[in-house]
C-alpha positions in Angstrom: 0.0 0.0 0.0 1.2 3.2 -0.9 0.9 6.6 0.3 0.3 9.9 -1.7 0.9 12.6 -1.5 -2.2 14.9 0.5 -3.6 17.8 -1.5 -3.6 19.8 0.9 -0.5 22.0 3.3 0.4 20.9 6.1 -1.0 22.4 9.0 1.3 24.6 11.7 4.3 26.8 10.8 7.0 25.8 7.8 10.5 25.1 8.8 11.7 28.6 6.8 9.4 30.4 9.6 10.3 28.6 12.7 14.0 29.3 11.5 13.5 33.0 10.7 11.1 33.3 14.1 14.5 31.8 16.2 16.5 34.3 14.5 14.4 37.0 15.3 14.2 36.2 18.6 18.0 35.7 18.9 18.0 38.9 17.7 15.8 40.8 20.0 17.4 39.1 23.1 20.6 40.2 22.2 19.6 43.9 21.8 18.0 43.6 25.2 20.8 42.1 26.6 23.1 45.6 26.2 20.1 47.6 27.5 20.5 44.7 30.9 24.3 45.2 31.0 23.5 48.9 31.1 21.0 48.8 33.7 23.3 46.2 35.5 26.6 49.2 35.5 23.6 51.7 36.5 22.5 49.6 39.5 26.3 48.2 40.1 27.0 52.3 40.1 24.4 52.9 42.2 25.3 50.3 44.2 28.5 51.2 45.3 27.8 55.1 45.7 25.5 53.6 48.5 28.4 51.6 49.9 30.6 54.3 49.8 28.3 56.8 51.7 27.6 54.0 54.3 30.9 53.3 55.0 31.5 57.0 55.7 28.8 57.3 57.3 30.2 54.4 60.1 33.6 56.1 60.1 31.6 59.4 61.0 29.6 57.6 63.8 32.5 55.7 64.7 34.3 59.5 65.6 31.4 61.0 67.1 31.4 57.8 69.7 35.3 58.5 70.2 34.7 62.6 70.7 32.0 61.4 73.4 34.3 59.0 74.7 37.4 61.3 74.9 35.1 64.1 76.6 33.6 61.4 79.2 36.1 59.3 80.4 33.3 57.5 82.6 31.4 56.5 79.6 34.1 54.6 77.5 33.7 51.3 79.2 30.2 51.4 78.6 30.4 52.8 74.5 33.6 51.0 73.6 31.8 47.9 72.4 29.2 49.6 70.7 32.2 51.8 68.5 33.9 48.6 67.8 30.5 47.6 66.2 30.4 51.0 63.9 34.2 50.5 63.2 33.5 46.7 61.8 30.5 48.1 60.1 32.9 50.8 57.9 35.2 48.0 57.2 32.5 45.6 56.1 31.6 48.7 53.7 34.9 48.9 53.1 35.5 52.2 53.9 39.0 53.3 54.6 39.3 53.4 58.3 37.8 50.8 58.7 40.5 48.4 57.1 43.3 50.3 59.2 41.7 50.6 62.7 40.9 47.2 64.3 38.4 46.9 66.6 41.3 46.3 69.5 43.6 49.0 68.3 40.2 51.0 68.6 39.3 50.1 72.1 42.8 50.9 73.4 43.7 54.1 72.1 41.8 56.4 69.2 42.8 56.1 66.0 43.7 59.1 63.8 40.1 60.4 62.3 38.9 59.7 65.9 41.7 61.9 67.5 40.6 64.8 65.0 37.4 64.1 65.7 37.5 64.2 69.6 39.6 68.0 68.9 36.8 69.5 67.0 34.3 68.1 69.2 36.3 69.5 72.4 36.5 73.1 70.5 32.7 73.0 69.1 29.9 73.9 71.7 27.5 71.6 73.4 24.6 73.0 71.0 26.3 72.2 67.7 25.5 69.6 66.0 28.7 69.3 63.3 29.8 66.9 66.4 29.7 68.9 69.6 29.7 66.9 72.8 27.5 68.0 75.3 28.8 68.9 79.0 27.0 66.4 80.6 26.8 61.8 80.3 23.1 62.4 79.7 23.4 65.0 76.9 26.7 62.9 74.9 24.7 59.4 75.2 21.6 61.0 73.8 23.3 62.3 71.1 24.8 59.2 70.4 21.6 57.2 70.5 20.0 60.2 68.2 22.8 59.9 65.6 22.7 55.8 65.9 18.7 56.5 65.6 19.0 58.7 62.4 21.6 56.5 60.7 19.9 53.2 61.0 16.6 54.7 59.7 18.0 56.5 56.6 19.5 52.9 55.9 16.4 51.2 56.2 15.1 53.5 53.9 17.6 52.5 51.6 17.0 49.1 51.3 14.4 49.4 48.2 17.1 51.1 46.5 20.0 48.9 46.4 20.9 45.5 44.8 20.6 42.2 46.8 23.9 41.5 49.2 24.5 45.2 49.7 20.8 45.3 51.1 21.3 43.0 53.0 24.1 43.9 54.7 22.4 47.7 55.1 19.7 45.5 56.8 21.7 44.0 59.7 23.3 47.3 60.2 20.5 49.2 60.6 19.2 46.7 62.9 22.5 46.4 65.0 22.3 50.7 64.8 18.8 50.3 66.3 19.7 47.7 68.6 22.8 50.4 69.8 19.7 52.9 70.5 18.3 50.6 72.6 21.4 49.9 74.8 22.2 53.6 74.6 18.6 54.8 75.8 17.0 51.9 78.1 20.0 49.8 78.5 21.8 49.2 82.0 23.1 53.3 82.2 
């Protein structure tokens, strides 16, 4: 028994179309694929901007704990841990004094930005807030808990805005910053 031949086509696409439909699909993923490399250097850009403020941002706090603690001797035993935290949190941003001052060279004796830091607090008024220590424990532990307090918000805010690891890492930060308020306001002082 043989078989003819139908009449009619064959039903469904033709091999020429499938071939030329792949092409032109190739072709449309691969002129996406520079507009994703773009938005990938945009958001890799953005990405470390947000690092880089972070990390000065730690480097600040980590100062402003070292002004307080140079102003109120008392106080040191009880802030020391909580500026070794801010010091590992600029080097885990990788800001720059954060890779020189370890956390023990830091509890034994300021490092150079914190130095600076505790002479232009000395020399700035209680009332200023470009890092002015107040006269009193009361007044230099609120400040710190208000500066930890508006630090780990504005990096929760953040967190939408950056790309995956580096959110996270703004996340635990923010939570070990709001974890520092709580020690610094309803902790054991």
């Amino acid at each position: 028994m043989s078989f003819s031949a139908s009449p009619r086509p064959p039903s469904g696409p033709r091999r020429r179309s499938l071939l030329a439909s792949a092409a032109g699909a190739a072709l449309l993923v691969g002129c996406s694929g520079g507009s994703e490399s773009e938005e990938r250097a945009a958001e890799r850009s953005a990405g470390d901007a947000a690092r880089a403020r972070a990390g000065k941002d730690s480097e600040a706090l980590a100062a402003r704990y070292a002004a307080v603690m140079a102003a109120h001797p008392g106080l040191a035993e009880r802030l020391r841990p909580l500026r070794e935290d801010v010091v590992r949190h600029a080097a885990a941003f990788g800001a720059a004094a954060g890779r020189t001052a370890s956390p023990e060279a830091s509890s034994t004796a300021p490092d150079s930005a914190s130095a600076s830091a505790s002479a232009s607090a000395r020399a700035a008024g209680p009332g200023d807030d470009s890092g002015g220590v107040p006269a009193d424990e009361k007044g230099a532990v609120a400040l710190l808990a208000g500066a930890e307090r508006k630090l780990a918000d504005r990096r929760a805010a953040d967190l939408l805005e950056v790309p995956g690891e580096l959110a996270r890492l703004l996340a635990s930060v923010a939570a070990a910053g709001a974890a520092h308020v709580y020690l610094l306001t309803e902790g054991d002082g």
